[in-house]
N, CA, C, O and CB atoms as a CASP TS submission, in Angstrom:
PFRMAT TS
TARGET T0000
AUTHOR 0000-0000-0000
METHOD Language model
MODEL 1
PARENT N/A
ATOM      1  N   UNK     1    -106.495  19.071-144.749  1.00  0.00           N
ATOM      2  CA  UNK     1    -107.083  19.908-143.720  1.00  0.00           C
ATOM      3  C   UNK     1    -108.512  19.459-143.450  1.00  0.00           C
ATOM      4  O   UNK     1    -109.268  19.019-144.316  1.00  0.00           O
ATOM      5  CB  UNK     1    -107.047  21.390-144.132  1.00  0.00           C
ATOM      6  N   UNK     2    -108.805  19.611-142.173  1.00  0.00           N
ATOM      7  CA  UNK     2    -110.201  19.275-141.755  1.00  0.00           C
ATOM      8  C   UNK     2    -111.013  20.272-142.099  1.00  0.00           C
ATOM      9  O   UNK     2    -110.522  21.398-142.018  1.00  0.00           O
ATOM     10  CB  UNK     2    -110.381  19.022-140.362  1.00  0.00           C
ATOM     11  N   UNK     3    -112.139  20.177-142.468  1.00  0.00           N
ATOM     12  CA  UNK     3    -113.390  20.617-142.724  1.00  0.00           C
ATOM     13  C   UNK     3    -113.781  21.333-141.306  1.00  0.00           C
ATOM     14  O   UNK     3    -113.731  20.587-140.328  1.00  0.00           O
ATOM     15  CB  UNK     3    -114.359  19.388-143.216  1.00  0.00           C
ATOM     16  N   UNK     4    -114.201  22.817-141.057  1.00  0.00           N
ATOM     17  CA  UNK     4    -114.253  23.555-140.140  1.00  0.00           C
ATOM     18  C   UNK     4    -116.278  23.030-140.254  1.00  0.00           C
ATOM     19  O   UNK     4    -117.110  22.801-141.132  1.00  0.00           O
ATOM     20  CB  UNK     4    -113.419  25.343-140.445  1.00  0.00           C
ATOM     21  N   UNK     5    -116.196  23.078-138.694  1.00  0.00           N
ATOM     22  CA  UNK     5    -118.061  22.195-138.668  1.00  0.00           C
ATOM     23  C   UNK     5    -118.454  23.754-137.324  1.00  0.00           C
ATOM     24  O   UNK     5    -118.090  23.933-136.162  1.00  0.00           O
ATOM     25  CB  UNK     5    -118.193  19.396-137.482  1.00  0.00           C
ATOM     26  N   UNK     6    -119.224  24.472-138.163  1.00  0.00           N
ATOM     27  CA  UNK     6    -120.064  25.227-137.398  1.00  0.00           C
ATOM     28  C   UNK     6    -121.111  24.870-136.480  1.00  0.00           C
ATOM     29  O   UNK     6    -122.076  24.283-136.970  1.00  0.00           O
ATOM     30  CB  UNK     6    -120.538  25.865-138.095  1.00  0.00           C
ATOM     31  N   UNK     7    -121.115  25.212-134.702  1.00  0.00           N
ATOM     32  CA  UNK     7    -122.444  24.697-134.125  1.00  0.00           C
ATOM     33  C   UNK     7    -122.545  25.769-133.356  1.00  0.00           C
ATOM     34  O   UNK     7    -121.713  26.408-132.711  1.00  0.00           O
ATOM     35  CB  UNK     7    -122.553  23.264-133.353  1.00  0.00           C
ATOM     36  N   UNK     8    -123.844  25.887-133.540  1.00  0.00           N
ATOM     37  CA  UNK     8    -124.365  27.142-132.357  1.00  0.00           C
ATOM     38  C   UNK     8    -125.437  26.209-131.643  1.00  0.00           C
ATOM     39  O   UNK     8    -126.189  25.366-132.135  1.00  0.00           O
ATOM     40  CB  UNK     8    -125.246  28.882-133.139  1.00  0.00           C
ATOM     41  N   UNK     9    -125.256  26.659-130.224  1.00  0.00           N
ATOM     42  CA  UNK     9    -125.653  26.178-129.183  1.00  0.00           C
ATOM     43  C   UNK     9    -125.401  27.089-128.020  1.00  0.00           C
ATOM     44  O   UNK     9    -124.506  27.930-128.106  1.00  0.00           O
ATOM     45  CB  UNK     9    -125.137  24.991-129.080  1.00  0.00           C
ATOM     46  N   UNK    10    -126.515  26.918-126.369  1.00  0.00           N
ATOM     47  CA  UNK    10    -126.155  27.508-125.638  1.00  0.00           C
ATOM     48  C   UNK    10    -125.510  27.337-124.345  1.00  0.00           C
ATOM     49  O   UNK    10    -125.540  26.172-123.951  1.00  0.00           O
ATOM     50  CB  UNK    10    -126.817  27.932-125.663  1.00  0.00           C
ATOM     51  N   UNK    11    -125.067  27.980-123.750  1.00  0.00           N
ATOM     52  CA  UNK    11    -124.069  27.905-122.271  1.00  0.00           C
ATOM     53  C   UNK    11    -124.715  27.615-121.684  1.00  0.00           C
ATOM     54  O   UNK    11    -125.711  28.293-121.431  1.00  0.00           O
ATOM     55  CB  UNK    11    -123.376  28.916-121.552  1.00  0.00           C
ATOM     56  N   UNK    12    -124.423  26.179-121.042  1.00  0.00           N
ATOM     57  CA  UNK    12    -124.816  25.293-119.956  1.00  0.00           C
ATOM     58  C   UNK    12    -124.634  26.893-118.598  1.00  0.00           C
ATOM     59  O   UNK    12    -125.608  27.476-118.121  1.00  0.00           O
ATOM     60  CB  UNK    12    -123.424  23.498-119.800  1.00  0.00           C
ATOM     61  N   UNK    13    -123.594  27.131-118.379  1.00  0.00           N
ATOM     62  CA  UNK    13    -123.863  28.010-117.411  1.00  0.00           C
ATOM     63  C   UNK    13    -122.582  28.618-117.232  1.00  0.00           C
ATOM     64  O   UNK    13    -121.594  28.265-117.876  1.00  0.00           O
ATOM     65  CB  UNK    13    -124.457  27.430-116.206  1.00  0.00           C
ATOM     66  N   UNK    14    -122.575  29.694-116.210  1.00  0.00           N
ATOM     67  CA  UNK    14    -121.250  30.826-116.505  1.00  0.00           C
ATOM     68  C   UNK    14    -120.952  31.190-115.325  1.00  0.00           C
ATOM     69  O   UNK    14    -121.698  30.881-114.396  1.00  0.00           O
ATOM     70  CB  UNK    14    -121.498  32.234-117.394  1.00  0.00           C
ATOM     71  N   UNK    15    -119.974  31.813-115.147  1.00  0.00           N
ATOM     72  CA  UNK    15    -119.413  32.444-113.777  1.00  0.00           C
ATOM     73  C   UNK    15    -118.584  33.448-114.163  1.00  0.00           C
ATOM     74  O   UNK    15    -118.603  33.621-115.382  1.00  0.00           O
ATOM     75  CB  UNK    15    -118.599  31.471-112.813  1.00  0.00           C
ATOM     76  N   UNK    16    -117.698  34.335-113.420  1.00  0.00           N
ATOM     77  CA  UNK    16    -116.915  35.048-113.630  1.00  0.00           C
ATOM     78  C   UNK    16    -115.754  35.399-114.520  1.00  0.00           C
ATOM     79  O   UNK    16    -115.298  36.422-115.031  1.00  0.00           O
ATOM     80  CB  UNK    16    -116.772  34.999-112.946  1.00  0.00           C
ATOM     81  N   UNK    17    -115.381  33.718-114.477  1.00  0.00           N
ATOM     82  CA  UNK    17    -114.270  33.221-115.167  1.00  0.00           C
ATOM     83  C   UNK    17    -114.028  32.591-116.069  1.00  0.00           C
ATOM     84  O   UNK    17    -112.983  32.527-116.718  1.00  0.00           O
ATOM     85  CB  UNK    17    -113.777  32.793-114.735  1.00  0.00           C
ATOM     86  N   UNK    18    -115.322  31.880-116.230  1.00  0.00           N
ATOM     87  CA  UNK    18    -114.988  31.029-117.659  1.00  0.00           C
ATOM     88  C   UNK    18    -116.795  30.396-117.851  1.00  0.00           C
ATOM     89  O   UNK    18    -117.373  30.383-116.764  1.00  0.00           O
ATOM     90  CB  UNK    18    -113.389  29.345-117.349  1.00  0.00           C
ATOM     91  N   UNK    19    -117.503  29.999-118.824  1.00  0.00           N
ATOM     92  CA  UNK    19    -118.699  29.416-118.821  1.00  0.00           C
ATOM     93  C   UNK    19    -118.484  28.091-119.670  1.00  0.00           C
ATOM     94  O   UNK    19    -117.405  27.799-120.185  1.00  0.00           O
ATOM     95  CB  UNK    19    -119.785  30.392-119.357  1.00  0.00           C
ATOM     96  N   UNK    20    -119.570  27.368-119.750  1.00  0.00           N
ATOM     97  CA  UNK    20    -119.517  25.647-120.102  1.00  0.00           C
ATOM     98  C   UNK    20    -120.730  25.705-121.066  1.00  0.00           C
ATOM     99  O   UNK    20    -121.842  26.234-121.061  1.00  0.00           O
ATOM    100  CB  UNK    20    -119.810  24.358-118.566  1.00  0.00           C
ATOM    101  N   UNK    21    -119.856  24.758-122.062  1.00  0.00           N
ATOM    102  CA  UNK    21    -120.679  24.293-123.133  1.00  0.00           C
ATOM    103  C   UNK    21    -120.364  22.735-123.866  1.00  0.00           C
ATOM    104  O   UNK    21    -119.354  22.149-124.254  1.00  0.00           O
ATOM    105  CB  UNK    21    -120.543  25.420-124.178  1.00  0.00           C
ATOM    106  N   UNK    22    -121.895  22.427-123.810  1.00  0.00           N
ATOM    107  CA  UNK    22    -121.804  20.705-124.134  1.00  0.00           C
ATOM    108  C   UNK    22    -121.525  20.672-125.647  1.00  0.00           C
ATOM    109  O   UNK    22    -122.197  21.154-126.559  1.00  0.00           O
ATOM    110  CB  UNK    22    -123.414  19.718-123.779  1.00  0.00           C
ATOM    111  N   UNK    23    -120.533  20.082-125.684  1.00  0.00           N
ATOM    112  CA  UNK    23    -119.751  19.685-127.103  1.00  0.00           C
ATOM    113  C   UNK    23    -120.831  18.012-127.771  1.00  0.00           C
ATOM    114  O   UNK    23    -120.821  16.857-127.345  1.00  0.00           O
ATOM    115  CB  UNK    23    -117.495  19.167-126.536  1.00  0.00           C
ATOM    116  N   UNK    24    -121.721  18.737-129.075  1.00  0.00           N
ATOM    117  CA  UNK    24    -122.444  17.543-129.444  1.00  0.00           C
ATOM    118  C   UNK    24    -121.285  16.787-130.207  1.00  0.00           C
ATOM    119  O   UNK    24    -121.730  16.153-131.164  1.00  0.00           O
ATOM    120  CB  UNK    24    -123.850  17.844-130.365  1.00  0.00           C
ATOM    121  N   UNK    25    -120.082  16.696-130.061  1.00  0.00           N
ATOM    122  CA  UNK    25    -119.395  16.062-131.012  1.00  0.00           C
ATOM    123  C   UNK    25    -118.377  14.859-130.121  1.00  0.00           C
ATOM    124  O   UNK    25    -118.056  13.753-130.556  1.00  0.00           O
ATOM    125  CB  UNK    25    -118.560  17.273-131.929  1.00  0.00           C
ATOM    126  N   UNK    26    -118.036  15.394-128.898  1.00  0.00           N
ATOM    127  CA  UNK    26    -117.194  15.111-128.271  1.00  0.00           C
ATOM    128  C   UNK    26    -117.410  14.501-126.820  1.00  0.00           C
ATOM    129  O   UNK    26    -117.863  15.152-125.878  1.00  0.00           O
ATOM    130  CB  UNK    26    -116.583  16.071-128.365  1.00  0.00           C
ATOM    131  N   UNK    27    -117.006  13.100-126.756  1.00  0.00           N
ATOM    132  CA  UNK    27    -117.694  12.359-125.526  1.00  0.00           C
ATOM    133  C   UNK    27    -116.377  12.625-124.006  1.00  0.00           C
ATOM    134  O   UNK    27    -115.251  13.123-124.016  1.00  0.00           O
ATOM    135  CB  UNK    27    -117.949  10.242-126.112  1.00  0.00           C
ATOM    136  N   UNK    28    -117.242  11.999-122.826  1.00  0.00           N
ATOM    137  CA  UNK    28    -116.287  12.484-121.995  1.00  0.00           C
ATOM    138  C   UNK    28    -115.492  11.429-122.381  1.00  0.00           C
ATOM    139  O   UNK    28    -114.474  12.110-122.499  1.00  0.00           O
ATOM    140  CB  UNK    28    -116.575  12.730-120.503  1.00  0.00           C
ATOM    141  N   UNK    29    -115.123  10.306-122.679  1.00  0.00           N
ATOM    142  CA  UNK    29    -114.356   9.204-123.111  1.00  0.00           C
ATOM    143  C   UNK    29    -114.816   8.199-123.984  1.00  0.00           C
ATOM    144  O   UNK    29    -115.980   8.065-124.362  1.00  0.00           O
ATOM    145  CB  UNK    29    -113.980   8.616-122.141  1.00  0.00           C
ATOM    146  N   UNK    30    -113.803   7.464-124.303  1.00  0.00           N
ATOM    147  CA  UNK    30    -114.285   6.837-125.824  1.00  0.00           C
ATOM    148  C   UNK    30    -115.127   5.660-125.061  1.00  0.00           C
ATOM    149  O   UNK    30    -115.521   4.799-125.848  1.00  0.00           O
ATOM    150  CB  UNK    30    -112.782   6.157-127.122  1.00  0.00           C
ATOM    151  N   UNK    31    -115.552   5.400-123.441  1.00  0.00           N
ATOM    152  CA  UNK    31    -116.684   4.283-122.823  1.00  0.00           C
ATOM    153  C   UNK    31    -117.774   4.913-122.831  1.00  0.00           C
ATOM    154  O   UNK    31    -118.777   4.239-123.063  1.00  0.00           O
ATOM    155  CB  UNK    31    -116.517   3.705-121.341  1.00  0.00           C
ATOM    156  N   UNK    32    -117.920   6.180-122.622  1.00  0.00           N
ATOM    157  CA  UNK    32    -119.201   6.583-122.281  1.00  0.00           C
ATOM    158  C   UNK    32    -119.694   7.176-123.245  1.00  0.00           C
ATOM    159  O   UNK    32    -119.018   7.183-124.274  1.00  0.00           O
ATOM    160  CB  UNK    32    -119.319   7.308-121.240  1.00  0.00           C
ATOM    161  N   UNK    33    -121.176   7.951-123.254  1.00  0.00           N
ATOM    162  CA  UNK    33    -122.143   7.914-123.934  1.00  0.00           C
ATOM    163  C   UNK    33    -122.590   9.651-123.915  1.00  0.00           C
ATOM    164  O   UNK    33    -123.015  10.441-124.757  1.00  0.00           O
ATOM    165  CB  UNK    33    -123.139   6.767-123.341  1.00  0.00           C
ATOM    166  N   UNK    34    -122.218   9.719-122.411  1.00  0.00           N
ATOM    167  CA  UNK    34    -122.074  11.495-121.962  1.00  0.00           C
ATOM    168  C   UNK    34    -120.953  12.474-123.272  1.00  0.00           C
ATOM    169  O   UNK    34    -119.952  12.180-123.924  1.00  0.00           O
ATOM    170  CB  UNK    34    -120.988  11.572-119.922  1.00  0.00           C
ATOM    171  N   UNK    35    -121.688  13.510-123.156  1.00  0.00           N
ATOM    172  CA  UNK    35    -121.053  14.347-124.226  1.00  0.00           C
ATOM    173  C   UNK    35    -119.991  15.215-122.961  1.00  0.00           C
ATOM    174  O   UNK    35    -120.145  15.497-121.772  1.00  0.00           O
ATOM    175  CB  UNK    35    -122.425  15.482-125.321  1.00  0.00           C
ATOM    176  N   UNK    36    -119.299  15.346-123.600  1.00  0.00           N
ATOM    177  CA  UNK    36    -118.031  16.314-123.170  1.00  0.00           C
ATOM    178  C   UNK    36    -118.099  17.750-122.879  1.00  0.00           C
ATOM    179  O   UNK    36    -118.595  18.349-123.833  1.00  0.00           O
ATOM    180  CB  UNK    36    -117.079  16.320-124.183  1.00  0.00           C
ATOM    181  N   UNK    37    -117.756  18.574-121.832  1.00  0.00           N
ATOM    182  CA  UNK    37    -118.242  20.060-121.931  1.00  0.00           C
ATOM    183  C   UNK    37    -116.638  20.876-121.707  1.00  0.00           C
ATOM    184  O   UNK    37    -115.637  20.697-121.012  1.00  0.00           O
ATOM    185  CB  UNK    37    -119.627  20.491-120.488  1.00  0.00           C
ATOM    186  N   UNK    38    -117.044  21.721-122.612  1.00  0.00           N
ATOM    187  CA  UNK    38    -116.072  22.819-122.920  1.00  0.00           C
ATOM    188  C   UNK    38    -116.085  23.705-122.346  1.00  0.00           C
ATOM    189  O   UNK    38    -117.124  24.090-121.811  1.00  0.00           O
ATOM    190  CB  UNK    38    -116.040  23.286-123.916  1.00  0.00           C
ATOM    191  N   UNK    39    -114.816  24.426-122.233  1.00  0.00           N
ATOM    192  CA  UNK    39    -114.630  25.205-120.800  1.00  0.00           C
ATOM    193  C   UNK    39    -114.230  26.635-121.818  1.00  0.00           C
ATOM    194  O   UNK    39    -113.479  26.349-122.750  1.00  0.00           O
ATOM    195  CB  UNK    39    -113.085  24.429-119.408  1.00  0.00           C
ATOM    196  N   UNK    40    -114.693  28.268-121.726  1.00  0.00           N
ATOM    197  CA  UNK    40    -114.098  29.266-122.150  1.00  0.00           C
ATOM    198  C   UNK    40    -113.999  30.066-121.252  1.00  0.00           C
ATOM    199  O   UNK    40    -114.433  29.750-120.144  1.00  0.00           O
ATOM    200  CB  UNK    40    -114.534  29.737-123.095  1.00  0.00           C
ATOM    201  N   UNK    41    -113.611  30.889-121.386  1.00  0.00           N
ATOM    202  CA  UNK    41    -113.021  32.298-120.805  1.00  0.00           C
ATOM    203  C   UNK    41    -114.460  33.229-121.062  1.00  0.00           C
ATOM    204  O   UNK    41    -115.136  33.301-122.088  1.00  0.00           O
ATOM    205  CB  UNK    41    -111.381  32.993-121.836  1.00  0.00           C
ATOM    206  N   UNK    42    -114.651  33.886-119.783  1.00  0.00           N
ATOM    207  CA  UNK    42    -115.961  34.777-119.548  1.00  0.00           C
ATOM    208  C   UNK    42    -115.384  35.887-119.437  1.00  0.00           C
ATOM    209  O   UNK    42    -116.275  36.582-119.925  1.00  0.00           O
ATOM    210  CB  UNK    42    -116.922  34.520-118.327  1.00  0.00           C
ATOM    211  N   UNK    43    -114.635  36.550-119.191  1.00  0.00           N
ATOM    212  CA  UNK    43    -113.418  37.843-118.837  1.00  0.00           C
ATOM    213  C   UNK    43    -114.196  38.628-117.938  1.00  0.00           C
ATOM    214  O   UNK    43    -114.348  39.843-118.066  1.00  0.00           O
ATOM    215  CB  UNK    43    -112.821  38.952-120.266  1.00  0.00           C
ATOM    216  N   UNK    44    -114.678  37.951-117.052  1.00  0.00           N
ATOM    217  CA  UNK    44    -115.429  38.796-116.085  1.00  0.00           C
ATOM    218  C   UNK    44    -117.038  39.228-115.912  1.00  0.00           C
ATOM    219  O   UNK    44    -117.543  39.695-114.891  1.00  0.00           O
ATOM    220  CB  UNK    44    -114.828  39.873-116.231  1.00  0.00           C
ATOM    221  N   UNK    45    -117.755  38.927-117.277  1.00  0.00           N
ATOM    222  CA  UNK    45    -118.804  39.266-117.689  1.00  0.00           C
ATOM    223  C   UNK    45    -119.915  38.208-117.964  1.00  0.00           C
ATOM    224  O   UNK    45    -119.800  37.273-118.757  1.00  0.00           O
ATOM    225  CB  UNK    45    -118.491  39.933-118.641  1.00  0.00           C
ATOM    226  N   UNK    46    -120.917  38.463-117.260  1.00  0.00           N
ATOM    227  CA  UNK    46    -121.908  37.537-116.932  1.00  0.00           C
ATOM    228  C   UNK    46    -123.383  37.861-117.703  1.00  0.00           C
ATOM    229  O   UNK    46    -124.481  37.304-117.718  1.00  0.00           O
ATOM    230  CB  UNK    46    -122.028  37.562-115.346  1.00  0.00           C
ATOM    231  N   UNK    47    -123.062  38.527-118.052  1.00  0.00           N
ATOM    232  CA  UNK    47    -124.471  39.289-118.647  1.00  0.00           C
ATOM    233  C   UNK    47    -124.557  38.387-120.386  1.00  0.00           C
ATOM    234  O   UNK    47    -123.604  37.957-121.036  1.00  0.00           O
ATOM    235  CB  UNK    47    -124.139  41.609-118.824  1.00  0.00           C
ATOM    236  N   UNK    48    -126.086  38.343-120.747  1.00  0.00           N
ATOM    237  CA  UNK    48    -126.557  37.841-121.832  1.00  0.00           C
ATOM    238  C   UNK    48    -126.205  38.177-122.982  1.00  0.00           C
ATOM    239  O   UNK    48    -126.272  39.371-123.272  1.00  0.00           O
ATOM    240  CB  UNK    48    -127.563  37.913-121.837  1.00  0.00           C
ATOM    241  N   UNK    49    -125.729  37.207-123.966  1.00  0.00           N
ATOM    242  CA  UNK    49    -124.439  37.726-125.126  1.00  0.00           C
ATOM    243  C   UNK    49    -124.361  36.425-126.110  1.00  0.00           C
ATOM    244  O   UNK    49    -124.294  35.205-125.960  1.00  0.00           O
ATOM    245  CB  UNK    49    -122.570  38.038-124.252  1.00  0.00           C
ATOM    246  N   UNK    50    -124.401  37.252-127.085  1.00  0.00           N
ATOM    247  CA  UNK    50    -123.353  35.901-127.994  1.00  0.00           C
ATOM    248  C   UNK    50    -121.788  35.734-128.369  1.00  0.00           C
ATOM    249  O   UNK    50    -121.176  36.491-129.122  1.00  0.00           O
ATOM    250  CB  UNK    50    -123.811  35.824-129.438  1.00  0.00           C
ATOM    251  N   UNK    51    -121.405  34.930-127.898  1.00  0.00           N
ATOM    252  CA  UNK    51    -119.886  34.623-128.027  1.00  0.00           C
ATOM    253  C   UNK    51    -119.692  33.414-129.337  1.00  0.00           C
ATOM    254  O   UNK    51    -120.487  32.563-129.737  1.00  0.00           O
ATOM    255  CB  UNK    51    -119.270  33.957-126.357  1.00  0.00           C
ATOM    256  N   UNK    52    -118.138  33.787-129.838  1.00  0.00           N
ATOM    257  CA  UNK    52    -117.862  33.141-130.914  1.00  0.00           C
ATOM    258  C   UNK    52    -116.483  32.763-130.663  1.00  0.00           C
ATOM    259  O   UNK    52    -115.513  33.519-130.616  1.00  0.00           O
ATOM    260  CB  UNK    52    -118.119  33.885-132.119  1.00  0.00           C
ATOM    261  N   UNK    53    -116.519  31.077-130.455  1.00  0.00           N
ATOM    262  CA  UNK    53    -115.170  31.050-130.319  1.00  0.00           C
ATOM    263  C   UNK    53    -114.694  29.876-130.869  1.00  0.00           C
ATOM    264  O   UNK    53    -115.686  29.156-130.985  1.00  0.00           O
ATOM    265  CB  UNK    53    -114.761  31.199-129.029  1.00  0.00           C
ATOM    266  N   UNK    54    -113.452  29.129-131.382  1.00  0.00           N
ATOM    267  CA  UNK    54    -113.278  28.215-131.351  1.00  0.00           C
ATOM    268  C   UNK    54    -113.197  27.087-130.423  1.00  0.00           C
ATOM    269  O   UNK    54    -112.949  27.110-129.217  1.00  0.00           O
ATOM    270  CB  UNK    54    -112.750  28.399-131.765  1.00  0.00           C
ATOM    271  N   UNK    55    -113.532  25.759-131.452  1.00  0.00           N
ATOM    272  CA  UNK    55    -113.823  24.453-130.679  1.00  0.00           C
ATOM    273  C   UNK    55    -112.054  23.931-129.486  1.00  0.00           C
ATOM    274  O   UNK    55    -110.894  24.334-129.578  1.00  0.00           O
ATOM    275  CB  UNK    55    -114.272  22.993-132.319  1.00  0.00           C
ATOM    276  N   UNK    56    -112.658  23.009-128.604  1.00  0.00           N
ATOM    277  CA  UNK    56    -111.325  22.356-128.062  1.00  0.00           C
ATOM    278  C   UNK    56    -111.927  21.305-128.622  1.00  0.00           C
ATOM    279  O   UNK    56    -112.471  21.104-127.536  1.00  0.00           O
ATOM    280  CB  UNK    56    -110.787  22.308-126.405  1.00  0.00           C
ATOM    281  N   UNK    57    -112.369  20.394-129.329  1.00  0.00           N
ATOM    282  CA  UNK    57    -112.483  19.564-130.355  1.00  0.00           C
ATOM    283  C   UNK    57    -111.057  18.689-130.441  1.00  0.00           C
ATOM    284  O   UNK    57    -110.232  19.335-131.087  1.00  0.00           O
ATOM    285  CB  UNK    57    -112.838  20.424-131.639  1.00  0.00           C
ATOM    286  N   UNK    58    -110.763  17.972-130.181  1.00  0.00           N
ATOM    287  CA  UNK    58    -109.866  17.435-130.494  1.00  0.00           C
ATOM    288  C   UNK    58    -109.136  16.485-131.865  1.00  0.00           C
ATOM    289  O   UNK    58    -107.955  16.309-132.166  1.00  0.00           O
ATOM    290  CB  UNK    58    -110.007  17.062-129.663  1.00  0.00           C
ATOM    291  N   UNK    59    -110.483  15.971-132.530  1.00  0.00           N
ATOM    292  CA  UNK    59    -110.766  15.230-133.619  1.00  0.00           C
ATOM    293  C   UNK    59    -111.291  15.890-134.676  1.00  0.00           C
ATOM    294  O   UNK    59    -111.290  15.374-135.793  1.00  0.00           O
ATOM    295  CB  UNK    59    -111.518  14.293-133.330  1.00  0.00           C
ATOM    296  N   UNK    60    -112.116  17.862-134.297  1.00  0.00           N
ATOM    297  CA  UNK    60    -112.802  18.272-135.152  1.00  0.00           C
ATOM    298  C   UNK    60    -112.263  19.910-135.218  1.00  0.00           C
ATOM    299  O   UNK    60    -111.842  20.715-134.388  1.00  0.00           O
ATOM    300  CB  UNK    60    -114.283  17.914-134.817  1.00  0.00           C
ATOM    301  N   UNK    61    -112.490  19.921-136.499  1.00  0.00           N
ATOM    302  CA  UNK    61    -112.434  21.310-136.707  1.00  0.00           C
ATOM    303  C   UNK    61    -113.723  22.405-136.252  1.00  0.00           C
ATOM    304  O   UNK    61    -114.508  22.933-137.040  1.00  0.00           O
ATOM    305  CB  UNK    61    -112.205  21.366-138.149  1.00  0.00           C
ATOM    306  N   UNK    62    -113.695  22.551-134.980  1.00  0.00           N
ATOM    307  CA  UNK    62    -115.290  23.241-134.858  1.00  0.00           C
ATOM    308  C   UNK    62    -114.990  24.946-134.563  1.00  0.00           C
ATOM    309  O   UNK    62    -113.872  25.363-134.261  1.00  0.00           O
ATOM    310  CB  UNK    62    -116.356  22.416-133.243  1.00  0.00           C
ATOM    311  N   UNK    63    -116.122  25.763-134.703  1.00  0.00           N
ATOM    312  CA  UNK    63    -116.277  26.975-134.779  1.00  0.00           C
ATOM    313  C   UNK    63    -117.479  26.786-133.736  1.00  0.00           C
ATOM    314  O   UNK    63    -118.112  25.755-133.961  1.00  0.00           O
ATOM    315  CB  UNK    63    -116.443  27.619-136.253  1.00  0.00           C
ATOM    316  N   UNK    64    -117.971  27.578-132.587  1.00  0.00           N
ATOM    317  CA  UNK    64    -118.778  27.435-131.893  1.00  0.00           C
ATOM    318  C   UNK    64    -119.269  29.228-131.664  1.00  0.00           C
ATOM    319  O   UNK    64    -118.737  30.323-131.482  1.00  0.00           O
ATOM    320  CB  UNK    64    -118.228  26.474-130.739  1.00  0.00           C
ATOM    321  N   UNK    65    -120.774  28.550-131.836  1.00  0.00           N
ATOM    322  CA  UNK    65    -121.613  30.456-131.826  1.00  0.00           C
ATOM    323  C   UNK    65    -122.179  29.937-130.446  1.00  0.00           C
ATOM    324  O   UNK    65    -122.801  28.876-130.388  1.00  0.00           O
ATOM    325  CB  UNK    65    -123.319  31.148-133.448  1.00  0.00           C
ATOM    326  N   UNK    66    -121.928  30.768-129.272  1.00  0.00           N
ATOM    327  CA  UNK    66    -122.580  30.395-128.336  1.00  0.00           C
ATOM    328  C   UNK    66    -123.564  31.409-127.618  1.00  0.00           C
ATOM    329  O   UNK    66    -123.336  32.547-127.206  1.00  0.00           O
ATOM    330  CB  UNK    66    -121.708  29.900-127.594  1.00  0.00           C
ATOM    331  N   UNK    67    -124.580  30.755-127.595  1.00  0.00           N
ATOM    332  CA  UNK    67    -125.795  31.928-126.885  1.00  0.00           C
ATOM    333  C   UNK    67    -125.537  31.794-125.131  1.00  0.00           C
ATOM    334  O   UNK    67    -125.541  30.791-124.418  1.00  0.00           O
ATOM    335  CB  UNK    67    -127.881  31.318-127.349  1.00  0.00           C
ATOM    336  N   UNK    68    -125.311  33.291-124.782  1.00  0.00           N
ATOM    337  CA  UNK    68    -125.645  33.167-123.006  1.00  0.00           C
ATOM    338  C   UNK    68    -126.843  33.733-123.116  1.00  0.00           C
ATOM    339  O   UNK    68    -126.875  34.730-123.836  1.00  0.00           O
ATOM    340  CB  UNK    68    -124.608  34.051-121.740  1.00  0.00           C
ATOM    341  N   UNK    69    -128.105  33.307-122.484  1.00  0.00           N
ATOM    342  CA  UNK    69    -129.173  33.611-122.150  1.00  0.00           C
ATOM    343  C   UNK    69    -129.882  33.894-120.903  1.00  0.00           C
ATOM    344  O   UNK    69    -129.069  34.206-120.032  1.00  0.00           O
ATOM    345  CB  UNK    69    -129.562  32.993-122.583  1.00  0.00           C
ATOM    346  N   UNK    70    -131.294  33.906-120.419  1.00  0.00           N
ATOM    347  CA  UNK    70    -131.599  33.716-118.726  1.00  0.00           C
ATOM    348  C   UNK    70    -131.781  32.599-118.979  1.00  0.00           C
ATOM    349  O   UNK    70    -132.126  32.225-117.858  1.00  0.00           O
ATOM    350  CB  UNK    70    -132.803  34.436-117.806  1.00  0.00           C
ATOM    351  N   UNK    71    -131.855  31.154-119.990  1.00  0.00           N
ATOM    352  CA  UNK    71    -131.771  29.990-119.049  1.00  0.00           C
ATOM    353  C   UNK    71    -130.217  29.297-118.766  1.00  0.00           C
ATOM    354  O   UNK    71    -130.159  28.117-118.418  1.00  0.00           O
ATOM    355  CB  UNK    71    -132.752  28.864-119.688  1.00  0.00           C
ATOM    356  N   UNK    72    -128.864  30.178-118.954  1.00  0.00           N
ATOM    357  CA  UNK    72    -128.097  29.719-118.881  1.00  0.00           C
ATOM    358  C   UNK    72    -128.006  29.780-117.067  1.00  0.00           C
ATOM    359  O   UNK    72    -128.858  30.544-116.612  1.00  0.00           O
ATOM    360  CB  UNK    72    -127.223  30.233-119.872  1.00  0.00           C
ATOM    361  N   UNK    73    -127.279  29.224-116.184  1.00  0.00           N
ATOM    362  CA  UNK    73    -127.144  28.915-114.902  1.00  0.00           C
ATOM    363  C   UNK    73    -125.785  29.926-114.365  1.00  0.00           C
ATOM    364  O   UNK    73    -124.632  29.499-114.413  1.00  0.00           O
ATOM    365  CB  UNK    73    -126.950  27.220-114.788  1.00  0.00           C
ATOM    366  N   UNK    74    -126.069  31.073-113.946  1.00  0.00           N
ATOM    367  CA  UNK    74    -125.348  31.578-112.765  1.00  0.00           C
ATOM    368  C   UNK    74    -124.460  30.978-111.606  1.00  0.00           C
ATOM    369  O   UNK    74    -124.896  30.354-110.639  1.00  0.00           O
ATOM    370  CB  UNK    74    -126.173  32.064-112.208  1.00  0.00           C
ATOM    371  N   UNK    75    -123.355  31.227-111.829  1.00  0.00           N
ATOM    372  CA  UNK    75    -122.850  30.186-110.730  1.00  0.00           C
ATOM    373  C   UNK    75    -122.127  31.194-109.862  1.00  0.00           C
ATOM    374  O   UNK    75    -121.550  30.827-108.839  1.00  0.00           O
ATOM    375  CB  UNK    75    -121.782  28.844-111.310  1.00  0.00           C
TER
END
């Protein structure tokens, strides 16, 4: 079993439906250099919060604490 890797970090930005977060683990492809962003479920709620959810990690066992804040981006 993989080793579960805790990261807290915050939401690139949010909308109604789902908000984005840059995965420091996970590139957009094995050419590039850009980190990968993860997509969750917002259930409607836009307001400033911490969410806890698991990684889409594909290679990693991740646990993700995510801060929504005012510098996260309203969409």
């Amino acid at each position: 079993m993989r080793t579960k890797i805790t990261i807290e970090t915050g939401a690139i930005e949010i909308n109604p439906n789902y908000f984005l977060v840059e995965c420091p683990l996970c590139k957009k492809s094995i050419h590039s250099k850009k980190q990968k962003l993860h997509q969750h479920g917002s259930d409607g709620n836009i307001d400033n919060r911490i969410e806890h959810r698991k990684g889409h990690c594909t290679k990693h066992n991740t646990y993700f604490i995510i801060h929504i804040t005012d510098d996260t981006i309203r969409v």
